[in-house]
MMTF fields as JSON, N, C-alpha, C and O atoms, coordinates in Angstrom:
{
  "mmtfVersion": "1.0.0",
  "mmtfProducer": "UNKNOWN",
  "numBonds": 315,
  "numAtoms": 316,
  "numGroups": 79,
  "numChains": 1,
  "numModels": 1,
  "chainsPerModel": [1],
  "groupsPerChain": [79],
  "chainIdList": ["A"],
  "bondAtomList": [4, 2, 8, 6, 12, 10, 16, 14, 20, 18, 24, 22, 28, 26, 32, 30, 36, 34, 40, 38, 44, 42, 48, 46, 52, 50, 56, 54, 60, 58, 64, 62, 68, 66, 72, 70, 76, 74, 80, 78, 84, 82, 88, 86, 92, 90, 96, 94, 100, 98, 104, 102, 108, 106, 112, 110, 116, 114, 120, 118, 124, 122, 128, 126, 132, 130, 136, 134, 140, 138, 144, 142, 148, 146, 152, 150, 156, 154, 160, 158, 164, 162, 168, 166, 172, 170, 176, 174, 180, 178, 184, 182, 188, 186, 192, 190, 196, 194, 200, 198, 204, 202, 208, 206, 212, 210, 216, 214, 220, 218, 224, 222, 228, 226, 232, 230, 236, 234, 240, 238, 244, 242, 248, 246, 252, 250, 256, 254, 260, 258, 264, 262, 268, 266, 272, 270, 276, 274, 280, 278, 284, 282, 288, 286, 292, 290, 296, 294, 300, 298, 304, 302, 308, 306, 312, 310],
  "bondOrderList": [1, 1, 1, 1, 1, 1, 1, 1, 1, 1, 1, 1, 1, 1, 1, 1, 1, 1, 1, 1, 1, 1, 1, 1, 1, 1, 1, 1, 1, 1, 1, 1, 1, 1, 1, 1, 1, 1, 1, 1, 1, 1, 1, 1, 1, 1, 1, 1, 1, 1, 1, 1, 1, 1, 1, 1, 1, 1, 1, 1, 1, 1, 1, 1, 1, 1, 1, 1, 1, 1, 1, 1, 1, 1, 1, 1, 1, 1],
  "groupList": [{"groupName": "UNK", "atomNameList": ["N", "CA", "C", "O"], "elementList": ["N", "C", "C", "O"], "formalChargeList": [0, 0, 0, 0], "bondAtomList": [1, 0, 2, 1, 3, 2], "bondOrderList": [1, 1, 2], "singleLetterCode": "X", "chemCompType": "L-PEPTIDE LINKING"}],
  "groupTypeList": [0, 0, 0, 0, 0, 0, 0, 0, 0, 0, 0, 0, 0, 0, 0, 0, 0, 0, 0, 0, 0, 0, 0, 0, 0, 0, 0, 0, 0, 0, 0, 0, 0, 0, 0, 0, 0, 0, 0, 0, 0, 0, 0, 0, 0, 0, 0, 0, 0, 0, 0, 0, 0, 0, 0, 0, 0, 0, 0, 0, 0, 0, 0, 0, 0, 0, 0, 0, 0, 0, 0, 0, 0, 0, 0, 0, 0, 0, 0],
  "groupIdList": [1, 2, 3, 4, 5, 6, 7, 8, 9, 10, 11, 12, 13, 14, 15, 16, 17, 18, 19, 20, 21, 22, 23, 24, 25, 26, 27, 28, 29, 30, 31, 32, 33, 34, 35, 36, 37, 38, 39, 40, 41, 42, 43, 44, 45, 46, 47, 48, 49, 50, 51, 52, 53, 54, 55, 56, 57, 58, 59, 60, 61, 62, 63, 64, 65, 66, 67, 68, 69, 70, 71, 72, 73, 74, 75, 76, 77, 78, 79],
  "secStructList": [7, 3, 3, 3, 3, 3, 3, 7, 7, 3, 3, 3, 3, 3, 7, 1, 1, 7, 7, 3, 3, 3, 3, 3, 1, 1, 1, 1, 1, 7, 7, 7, 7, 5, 1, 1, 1, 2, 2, 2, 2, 2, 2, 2, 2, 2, 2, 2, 2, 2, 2, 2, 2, 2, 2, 2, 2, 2, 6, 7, 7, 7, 7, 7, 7, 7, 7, 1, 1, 7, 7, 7, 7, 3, 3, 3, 3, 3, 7],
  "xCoordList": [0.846, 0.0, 0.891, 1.846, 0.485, 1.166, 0.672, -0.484, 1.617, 0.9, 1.083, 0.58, 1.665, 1.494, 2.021, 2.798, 1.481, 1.577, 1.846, 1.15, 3.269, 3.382, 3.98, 4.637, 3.216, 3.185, 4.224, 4.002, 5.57, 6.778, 6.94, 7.406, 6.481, 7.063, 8.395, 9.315, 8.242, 10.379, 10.433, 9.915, 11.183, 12.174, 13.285, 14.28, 13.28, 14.351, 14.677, 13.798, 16.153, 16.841, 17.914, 18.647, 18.506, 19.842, 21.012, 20.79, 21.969, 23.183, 23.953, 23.384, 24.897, 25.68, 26.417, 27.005, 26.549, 27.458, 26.274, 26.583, 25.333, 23.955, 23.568, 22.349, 23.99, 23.799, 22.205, 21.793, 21.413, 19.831, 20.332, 21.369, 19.661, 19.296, 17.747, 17.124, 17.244, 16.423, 16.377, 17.127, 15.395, 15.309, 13.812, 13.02, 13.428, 12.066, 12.159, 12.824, 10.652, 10.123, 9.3, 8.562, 9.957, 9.032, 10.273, 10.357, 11.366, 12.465, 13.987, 14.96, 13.771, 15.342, 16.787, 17.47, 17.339, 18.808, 18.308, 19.171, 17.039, 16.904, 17.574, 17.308, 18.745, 18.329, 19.679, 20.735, 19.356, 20.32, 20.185, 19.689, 21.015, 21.638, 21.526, 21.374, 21.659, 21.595, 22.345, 22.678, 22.455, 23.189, 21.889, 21.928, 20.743, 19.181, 18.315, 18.635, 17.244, 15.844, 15.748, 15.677, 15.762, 15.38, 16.392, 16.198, 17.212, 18.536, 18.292, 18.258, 18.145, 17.836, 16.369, 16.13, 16.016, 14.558, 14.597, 14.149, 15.317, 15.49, 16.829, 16.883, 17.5, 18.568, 17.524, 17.589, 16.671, 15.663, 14.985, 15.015, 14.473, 13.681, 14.579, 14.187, 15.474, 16.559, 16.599, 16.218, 17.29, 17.35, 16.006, 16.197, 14.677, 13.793, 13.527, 13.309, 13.547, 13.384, 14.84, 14.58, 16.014, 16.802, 16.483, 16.887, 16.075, 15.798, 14.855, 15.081, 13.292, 12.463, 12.721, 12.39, 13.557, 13.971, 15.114, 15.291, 15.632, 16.561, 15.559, 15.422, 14.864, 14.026, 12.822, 12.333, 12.646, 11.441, 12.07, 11.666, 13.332, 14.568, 14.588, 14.235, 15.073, 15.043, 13.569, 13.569, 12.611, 11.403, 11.589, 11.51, 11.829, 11.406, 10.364, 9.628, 9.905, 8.804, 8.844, 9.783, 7.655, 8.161, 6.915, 5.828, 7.059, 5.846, 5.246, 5.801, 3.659, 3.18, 2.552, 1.766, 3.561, 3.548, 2.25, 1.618, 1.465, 0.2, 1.68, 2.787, 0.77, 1.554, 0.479, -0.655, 0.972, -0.15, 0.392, 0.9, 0.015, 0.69, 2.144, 2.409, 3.08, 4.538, 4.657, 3.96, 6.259, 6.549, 6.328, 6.657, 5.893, 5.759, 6.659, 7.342, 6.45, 6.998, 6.174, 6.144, 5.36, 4.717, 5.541, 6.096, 5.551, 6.242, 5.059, 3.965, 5.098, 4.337, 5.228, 6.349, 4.693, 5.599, 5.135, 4.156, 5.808, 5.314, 5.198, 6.257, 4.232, 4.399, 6.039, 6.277],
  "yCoordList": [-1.183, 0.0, 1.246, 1.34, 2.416, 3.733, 4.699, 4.79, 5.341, 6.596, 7.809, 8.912, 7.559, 9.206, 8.888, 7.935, 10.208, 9.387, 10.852, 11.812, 11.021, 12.631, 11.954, 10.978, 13.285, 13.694, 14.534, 15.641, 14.281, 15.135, 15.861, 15.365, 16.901, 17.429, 17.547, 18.213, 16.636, 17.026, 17.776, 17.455, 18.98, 19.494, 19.096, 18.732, 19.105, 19.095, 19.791, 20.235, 20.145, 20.369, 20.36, 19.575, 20.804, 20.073, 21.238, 22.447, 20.748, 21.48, 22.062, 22.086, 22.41, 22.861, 21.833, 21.85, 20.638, 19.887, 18.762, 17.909, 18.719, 17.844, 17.304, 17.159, 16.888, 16.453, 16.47, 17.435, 15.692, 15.919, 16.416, 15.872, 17.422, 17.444, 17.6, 18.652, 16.543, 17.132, 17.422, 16.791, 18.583, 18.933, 18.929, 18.729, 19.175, 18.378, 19.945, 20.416, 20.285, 21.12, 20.531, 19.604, 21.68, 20.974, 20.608, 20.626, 20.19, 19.542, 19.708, 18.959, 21.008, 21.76, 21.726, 22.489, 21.368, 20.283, 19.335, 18.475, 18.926, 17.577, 18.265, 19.156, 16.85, 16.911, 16.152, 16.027, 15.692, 13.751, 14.984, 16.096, 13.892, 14.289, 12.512, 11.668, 12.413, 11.476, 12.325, 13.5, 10.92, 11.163, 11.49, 12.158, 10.89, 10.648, 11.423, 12.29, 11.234, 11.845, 10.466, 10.665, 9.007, 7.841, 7.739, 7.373, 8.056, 8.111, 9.042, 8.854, 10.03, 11.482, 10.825, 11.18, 10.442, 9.852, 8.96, 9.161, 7.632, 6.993, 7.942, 7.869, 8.517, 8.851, 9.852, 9.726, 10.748, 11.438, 10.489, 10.855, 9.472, 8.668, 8.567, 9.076, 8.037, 7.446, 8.574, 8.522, 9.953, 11.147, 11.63, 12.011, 11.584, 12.054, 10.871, 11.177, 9.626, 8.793, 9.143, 8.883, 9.569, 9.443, 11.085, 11.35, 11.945, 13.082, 13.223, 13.759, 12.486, 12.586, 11.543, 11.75, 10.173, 9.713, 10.53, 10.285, 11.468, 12.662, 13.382, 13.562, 13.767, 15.525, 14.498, 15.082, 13.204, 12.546, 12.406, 12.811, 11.732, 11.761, 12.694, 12.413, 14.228, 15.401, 16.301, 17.311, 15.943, 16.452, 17.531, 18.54, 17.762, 18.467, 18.522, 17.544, 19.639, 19.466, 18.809, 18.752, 18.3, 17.135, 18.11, 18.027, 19.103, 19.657, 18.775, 17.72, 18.989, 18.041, 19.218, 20.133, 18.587, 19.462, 19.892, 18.843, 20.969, 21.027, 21.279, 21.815, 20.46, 20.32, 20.312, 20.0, 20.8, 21.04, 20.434, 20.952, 19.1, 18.03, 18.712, 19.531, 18.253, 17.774, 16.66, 16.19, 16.286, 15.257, 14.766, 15.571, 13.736, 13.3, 12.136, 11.579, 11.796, 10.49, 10.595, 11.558, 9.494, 9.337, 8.365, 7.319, 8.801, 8.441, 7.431, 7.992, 6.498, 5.931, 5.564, 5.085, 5.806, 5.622, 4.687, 4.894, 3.817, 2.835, 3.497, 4.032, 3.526, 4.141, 3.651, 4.189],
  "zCoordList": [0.0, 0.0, 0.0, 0.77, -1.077, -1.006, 0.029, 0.443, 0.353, 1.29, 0.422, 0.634, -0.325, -1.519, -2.24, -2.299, -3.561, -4.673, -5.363, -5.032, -6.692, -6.802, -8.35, -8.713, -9.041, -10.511, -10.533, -10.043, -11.068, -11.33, -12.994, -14.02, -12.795, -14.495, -14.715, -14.241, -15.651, -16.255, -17.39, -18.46, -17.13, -18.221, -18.93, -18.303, -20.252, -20.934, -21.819, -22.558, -22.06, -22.772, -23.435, -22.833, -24.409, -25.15, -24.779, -24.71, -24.617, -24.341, -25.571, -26.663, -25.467, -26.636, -26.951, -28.032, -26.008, -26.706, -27.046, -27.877, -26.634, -27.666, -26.459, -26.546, -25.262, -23.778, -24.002, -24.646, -23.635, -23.137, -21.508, -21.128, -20.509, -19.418, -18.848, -18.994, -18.243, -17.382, -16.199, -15.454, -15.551, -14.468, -14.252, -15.172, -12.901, -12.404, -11.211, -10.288, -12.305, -11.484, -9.771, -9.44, -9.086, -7.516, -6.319, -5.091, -7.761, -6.62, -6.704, -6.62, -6.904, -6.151, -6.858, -6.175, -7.578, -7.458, -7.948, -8.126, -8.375, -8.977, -10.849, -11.655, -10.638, -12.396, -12.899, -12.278, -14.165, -14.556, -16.006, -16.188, -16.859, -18.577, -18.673, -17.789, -19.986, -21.289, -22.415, -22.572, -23.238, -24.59, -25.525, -26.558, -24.959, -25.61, -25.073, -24.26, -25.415, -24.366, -23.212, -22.0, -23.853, -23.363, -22.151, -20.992, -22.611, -21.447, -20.242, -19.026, -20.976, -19.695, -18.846, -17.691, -19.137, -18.862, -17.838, -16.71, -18.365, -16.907, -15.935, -14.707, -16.504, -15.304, -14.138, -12.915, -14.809, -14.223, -13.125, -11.95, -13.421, -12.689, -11.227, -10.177, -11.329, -10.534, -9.544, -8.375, -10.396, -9.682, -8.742, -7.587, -9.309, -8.192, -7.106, -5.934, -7.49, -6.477, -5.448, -4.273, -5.612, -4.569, -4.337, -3.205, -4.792, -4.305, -3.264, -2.179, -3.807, -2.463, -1.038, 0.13, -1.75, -0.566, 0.805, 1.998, -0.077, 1.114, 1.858, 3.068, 0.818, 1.133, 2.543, 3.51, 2.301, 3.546, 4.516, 5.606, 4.333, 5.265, 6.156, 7.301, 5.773, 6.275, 6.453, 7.157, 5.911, 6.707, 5.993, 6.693, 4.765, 3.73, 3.122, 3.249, 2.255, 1.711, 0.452, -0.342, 0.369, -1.466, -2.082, -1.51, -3.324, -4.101, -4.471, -4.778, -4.567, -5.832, -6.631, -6.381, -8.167, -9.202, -9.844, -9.97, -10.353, -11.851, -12.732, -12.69, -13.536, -14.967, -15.702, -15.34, -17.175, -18.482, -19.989, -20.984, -19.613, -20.547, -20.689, -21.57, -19.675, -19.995, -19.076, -18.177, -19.834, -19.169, -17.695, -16.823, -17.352, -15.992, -15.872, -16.732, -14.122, -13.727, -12.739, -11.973, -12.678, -11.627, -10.383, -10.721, -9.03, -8.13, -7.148, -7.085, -6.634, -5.594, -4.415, -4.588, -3.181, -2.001, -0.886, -0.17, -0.834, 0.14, 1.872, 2.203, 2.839, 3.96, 4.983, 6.064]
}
């Protein structure tokens, strides 16, 4: 069973050297690169799951994002 459940919008964009980065509105310092979108995508995943696992840790606040069709990751959290 989850005790919360959070819709992350990811940003991306391309670098000058072609890098994909995303960053994830809501959460601070969150944010992974790829050579791809597919790449940036899972490294993203990875990145907000160890992001909100700190920010619960520390009794931070975790946003839950509105987004208007962009990218998501939906997060589920076991209590």
């Amino acid at each position: 069973m989850f005790d919360a459940q959070y819709d992350f919008a990811i940003d991306y964009f391309q670098d000058e050297d072609g890098i994909f980065i995303a960053t994830v509105q809501g959460l601070p310092g969150c944010t992974a690169s790829g050579e791809n979108l597919a790449e940036a995508y899972e490294n993203i995943k990875t990145a907000i799951e160890s992001c909100v696992e700190v920010r619960r840790k520390e009794g931070l606040p975790i946003s839950k994002n509105s987004y208007n069709n962009k990218n998501t990751y939906k997060l589920e959290l076991a209590a």
